[in-house]
C-alpha positions in Angstrom: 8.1 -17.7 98.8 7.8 -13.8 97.2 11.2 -13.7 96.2 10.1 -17.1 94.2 6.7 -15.6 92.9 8.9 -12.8 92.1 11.3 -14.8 90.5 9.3 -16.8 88.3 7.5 -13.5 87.0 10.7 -12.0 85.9 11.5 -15.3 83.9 7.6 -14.8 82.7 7.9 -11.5 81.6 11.4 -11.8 80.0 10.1 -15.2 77.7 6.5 -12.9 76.9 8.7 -10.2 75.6 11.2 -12.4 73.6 8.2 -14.4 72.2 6.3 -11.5 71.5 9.7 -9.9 69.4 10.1 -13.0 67.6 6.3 -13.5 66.7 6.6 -10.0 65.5 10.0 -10.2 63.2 8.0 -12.9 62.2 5.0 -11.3 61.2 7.4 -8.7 59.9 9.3 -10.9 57.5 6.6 -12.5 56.0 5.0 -8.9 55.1 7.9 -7.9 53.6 7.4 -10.6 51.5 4.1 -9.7 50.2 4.1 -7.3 47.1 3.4 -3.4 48.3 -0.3 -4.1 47.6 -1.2 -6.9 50.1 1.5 -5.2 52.5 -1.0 -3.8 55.6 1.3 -0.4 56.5 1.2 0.2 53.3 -2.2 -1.0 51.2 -4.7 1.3 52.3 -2.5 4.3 51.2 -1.4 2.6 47.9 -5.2 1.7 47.0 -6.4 4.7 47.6 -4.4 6.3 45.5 -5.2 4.3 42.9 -8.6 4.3 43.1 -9.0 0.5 45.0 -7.8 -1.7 42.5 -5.7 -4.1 44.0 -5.7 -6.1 40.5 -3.9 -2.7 39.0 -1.9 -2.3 42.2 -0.5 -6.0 42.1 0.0 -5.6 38.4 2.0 -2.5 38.5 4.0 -3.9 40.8 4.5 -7.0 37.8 5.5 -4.4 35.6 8.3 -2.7 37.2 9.7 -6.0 38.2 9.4 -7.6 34.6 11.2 -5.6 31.6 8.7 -7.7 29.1 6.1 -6.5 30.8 7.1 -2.9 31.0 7.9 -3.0 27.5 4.3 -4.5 26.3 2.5 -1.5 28.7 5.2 1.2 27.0 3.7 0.3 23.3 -0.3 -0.2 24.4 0.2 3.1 26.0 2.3 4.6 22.7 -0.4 3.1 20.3 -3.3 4.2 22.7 -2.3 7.8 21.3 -1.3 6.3 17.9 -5.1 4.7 17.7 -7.1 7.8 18.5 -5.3 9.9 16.1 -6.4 7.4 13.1 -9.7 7.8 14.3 -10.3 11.1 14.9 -8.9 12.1 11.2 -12.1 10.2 10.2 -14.4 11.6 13.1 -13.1 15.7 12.1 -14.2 14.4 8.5 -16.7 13.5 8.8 -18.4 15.7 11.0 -17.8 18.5 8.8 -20.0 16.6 6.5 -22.8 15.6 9.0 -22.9 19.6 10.2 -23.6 20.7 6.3 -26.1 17.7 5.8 -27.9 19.6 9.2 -27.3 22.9 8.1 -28.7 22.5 4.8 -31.6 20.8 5.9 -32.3 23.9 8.5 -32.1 26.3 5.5 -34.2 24.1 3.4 -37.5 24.9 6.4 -36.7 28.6 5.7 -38.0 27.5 2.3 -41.9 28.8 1.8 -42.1 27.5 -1.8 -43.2 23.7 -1.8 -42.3 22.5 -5.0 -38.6 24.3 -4.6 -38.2 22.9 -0.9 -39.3 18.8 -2.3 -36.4 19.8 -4.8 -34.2 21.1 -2.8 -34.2 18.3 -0.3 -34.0 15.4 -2.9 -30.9 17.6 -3.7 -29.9 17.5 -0.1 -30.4 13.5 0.2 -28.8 12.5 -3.1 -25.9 14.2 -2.3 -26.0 12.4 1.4 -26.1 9.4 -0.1 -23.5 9.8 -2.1 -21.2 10.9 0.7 -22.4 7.5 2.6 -21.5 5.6 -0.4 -17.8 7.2 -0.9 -17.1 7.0 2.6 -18.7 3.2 3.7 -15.0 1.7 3.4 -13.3 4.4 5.6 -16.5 4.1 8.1 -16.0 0.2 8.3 -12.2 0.7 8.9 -12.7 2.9 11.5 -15.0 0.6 13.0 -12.9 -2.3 12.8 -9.9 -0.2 14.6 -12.7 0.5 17.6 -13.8 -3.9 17.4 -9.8 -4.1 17.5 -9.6 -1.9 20.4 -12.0 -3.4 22.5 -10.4 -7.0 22.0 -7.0 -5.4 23.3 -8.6 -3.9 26.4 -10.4 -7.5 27.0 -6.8 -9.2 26.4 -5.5 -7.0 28.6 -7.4 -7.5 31.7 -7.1 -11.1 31.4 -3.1 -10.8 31.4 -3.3 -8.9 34.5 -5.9 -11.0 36.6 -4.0 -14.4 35.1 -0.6 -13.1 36.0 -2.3 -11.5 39.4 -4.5 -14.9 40.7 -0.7 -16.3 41.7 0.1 -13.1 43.7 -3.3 -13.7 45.7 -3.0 -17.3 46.1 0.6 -17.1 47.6 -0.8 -14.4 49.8 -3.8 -16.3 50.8 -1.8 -19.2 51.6 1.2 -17.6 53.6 -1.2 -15.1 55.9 -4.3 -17.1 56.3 -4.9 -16.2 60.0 -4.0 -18.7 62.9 -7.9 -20.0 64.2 -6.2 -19.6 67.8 -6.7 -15.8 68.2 -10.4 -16.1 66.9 -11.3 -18.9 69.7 -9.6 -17.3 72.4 -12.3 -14.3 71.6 -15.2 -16.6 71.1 -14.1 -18.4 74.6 -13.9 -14.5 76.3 -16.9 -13.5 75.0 -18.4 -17.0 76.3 -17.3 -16.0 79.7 -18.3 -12.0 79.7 -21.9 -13.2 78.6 -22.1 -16.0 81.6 -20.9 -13.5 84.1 -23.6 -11.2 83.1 -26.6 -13.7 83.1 -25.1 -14.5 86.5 -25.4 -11.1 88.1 -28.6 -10.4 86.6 -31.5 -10.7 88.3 -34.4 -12.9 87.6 -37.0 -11.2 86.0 
C-alpha cells in the first residue's frame, strides 16, 4: 500500500512538473510574440524609459520594423529643424523691432516737455504702424507655418494610435487571462473566511 501511495505520487509529481514546463513554454512563446512593449520582463523597463507611453513604445517598435515608416519619421524629424529655422528668422526680426518700439517709448517718459513728448510719441506710433503694415504678410506666413505645424502633430498622433489599436487588440485577444485562476482565489478566499467565522466565538 505505501510503495503504491508512493508510486502514484512519483507519477503525480513527474506529470505537475511536465505540465507546469509546458504551460510555461507556452506562456513563453506567446510573449515572445508580443511586441517589446506589451512583453512583461521587459515593459516596465522599456516604459519607463520612455516616459509611460506605450502608444510611443508600440510605435517605435512600428518604425524600425517598417522602412516607410522610418523614412516618414526621418523627414518630420529633418523638417522639425527645417520649420523652426524659418520661424525664428522672423521671430530675431522682429524682436529687434519690438525692443526699439519699447525702448523708445521708455526714453519718450524721460521727456519733461509735454508738447515735445505728444510729438514724439505720435512719432514713435506712426513709425509702428508702419512696421505692422510692411511686415503683416511675413507675420501671417509665419503664422500659417505654426497652423501647418500643429495639423502635422495632430496627423501624427492619429497615425500612431490607428496603426497602434491593432497591436493592442491582438494583445488583448491572445493574453486575456484564463477566468480559472481568478475562481480558484475567490473559492480560497470563500473557504479562509468560513473557517474563521467558525472558530470565532459568538459575541
Amino acid at each position: 500500500m505505501k510503495k503504491h501511495l508512493l508510486s502514484l505520487l512519483v507519477i503525480t509529481s513527474i506529470f505537475m512538473l511536465v505540465s507546469c514546463n509546458g504551460n510555461e513554454n507556452e506562456n513563453k512563446n506567446s510573449e515572445a510574440q508580443n511586441p517589446e512593449a506589451l512583453q512583461d520582463n521587459i515593459k516596465l523597463r522599456s516604459l519607463s524609459k520612455r516616459g509611460g507611453n506605450l502608444i510611443d513604445e508600440l510605435y517605435a517598435e512600428l518604425v524600425e520594423k517598417t522602412p516607410e515608416l522610418k523614412k516618414l519619421e526621418t523627414e518630420l524629424e529633418t523638417f522639425q529643424e527645417t520649420q523652426s529655422e524659418t520661424q525664428n528668422i522672423f521671430y530675431n526680426y522682429d524682436e529687434k523691432s519690438t525692443q526699439f518700439y519699447k525702448n523708445a517709448s521708455g526714453f519718450t517718459n524721460r521727456i519733461t516737455d509735454s508738447l515735445s513728448k505728444k510729438r514724439i510719441l505720435a512719432l514713435i506710433e506712426k513709425s509702428n504702424k508702419k512696421y505692422d503694415s510692411e511686415s503683416e504678410e511675413i507675420n501671417e506666413l509665419v503664422k500659417q507655418i505654426s497652423n501647418s505645424q500643429n495639423s502635422i502633430q495632430d496627423n501624427h498622433n492619429i497615425l500612431k494610435i490607428v496603426l497602434t489599436i491593432p497591436l493592442i487588440e491582438k494583445y488583448q485577444k491572445e493574453n486575456l487571462p484564463k477566468k480559472e485562476v481568478f475562481l480558484k482565489t475567490i473559492a480560497k478566499q470563500k473557504e479562509l473566511n468560513k473557517k474563521i467565522i467558525e472558530k470565532t466565538p459568538k459575541y
